[in-house]
Steps between C-alpha positions, in 0.01 A plus 500: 500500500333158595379466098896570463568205724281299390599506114857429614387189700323367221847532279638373803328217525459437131910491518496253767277254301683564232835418682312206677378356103869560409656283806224279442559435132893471554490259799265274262700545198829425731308162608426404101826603402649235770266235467564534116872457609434223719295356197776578270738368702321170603461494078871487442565297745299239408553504126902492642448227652293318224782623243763343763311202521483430106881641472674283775446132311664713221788578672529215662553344193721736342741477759502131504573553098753731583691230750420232267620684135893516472617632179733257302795613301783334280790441744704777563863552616622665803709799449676719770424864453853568344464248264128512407416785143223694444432505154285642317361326119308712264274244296546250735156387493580367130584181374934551529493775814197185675767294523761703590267625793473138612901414465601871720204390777625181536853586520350735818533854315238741597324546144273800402324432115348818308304348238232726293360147396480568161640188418533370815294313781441528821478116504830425430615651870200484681634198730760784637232751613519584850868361516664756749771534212248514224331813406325575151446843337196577226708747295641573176871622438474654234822706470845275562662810643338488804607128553830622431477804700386259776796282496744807485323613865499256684809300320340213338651301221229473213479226243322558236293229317616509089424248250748293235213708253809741523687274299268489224545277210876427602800495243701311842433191630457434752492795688661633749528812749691726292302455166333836379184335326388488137163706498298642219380849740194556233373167496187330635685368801737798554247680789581231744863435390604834515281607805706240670810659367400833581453384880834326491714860399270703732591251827849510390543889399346577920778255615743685336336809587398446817708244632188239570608145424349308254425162382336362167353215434428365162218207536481268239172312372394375853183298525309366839192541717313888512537496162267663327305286277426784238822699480616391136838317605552153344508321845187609591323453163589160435391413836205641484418374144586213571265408814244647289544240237572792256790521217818594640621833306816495368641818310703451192694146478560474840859468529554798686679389805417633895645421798256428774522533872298422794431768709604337831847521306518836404506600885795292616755736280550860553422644317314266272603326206365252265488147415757379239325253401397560160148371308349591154146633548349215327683249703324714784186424357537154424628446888218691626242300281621197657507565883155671453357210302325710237364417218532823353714504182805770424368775299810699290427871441694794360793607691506843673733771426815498676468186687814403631629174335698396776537589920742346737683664816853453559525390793860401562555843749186377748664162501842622557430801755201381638494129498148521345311274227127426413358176743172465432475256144304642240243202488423532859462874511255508197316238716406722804438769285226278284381402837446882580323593203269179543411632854468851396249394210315316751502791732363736263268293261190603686552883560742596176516473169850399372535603157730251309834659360462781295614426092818651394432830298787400251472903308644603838674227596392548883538131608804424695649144538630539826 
């Protein structure tokens, strides 16, 4: 009995120390664990309050910025709510639908642009960013019904951007609104001419269908800053050859005639028109030549298939209806638009290569004097 007792004191007692090492281990573990939480803590609350200390200057100074920056826009008119539009301009990051942007802005329209900047820039509306009636889309509308579509929902007129291409190489002149066209649909030119044609029966087959109204506009040769230098039409490469002391191209004789607008003009109508005033291509040349101060001589080269031979608009019905006729004088539009290319040569001389015009490939008669 007492060697029973005693074995069960010794467990006894064995449990006790073992219970005493237990308590023993978790009160000093509970004092590490808070002094490495006071440690932590002191840690982060220093290195807060060096962080704070590099970080307040810096905000300091970005609010000051903030105060200081105010964002500068074109001037823009006041328009109630009932009589301010929203519109919306697919391409209108481009050289025509840039301009257009700045004319609706100004006039105190709330203006949304979807651009896939294929062709256009960003550059040529980036002085509306920000603009509370300004917003611009990255995206790429791709099939025209859903423009259309749009315009049906929410009952939007659409006007729809065509081309006096759909003329093609005219049997009337001039011409006017109710002329059909004269175009060869298998030739070299015929993908853009017709596409444009296409577009023009599709808008007007889902007003009749659907009751959405329509307007078309067919632009004439229009010239003016956003340009783009390389894009083949005679405006631009005369310019362009021309500041780079390079012979001016000229395709066939030259006396194919164009009618030339600024593009400040071709907003002011609606829809646009063109400028009756009409000018052989080589006369083009010869004036462009001279303004420019080039040296470069006129270079004649075989004509391209199905060039039209002569383009004018009528444009007795804008006058008549509209009150509405070109302002801007030929000389002084091809001016500012020889002043853009100069600054946009300058602006990308040291980060671009810009090819010079590419030479006509006469077997497929690609080269368009327009």
């Amino acid at each position: 009995m007492r060697r029973l007792l005693t074995a069960i004191n010794r467990r006894m007692m064995k449990l006790l120390i073992a219970l005493a090492l237990i308590a023993y281990v978790a009160s000093v573990w509970g004092n590490f664990v808070n002094m490495s939480r006071s440690i932590q803590e002191n840690g982060e609350q220093k290195m807060e309050k060096k962080i704070e200390e590099v970080i307040a200057p810096l905000r300091d100074k970005i609010r000051d910025l903030e105060k200081s920056f105010t964002q500068k826009y074109p001037p823009v008119k006041f328009l109630s709510e009932k009589d301010r539009k929203r519109i919306l301009i697919t391409g209108g990051a481009g050289f025509v639908g840039s301009h257009l942007t700045d004319k609706l802005m100004m006039d105190g329209h709330e203006v949304t642009v979807v651009d896939n900047f294929f062709t256009g820039r960003k550059r040529n509306v980036e002085h509306w960013i920000g603009h509370e009636n300004f917003e611009l889309i990255n995206h790429d509308v791709v099939e025209p019904l859903y423009i259309e579509g749009l315009a049906k929902r929410v009952g939007a007129r659409l006007l729809l951007a065509s081309t006096s291409e759909v003329y093609g190489d005219p049997e009337v002149h001039p011409q006017n609104e109710d002329y059909w066209g004269h175009v060869n649909p298998i030739g070299p030119r015929a993908c853009y001419d017709e596409g444009k044609r296409v577009a023009e029966t599709m808008c007007y087959a889902y007003m009749k269908q659907e009751g959405v109204e329509v307007r078309v506009a067919r632009i004439f040769n229009t010239f003016g800053p956003r340009m783009h230098m390389n894009d083949g039409r005679v405006v631009s490469n005369f310019v362009l050859q021309a500041l780079q002391g390079e012979p001016l191209t000229v395709y066939g004789s030259g006396s194919q005639t164009r009618a030339f607008q600024y593009v400040s003009c071709n907003l002011l109508s609606s829809p646009p028109q063109g400028n009756p005033e009409e000018h052989t291509i080589l006369e083009f040349a010869r004036l462009i030549k001279h303004l420019v101060g080039s040296g470069g001589e006129i270079q004649f080269l075989s004509e391209a298939q199905d060039d039209p031979q002569r383009r004018k608009p009528d444009i007795r019905k804008a006058k008549l209806l509209l009150g509405w006729e070109p302002v801007v004088p030929l000389e002084e539009g091809l001016n500012k638009t020889i002043h853009y290319f100069s600054k946009e040569l300058e602006y990308q001389a040291n980060n671009q290569y810009i090819p010079k015009p590419k030479p006509a490939r006469i077997k497929k008669g690609r080269t368009r004097q327009n």
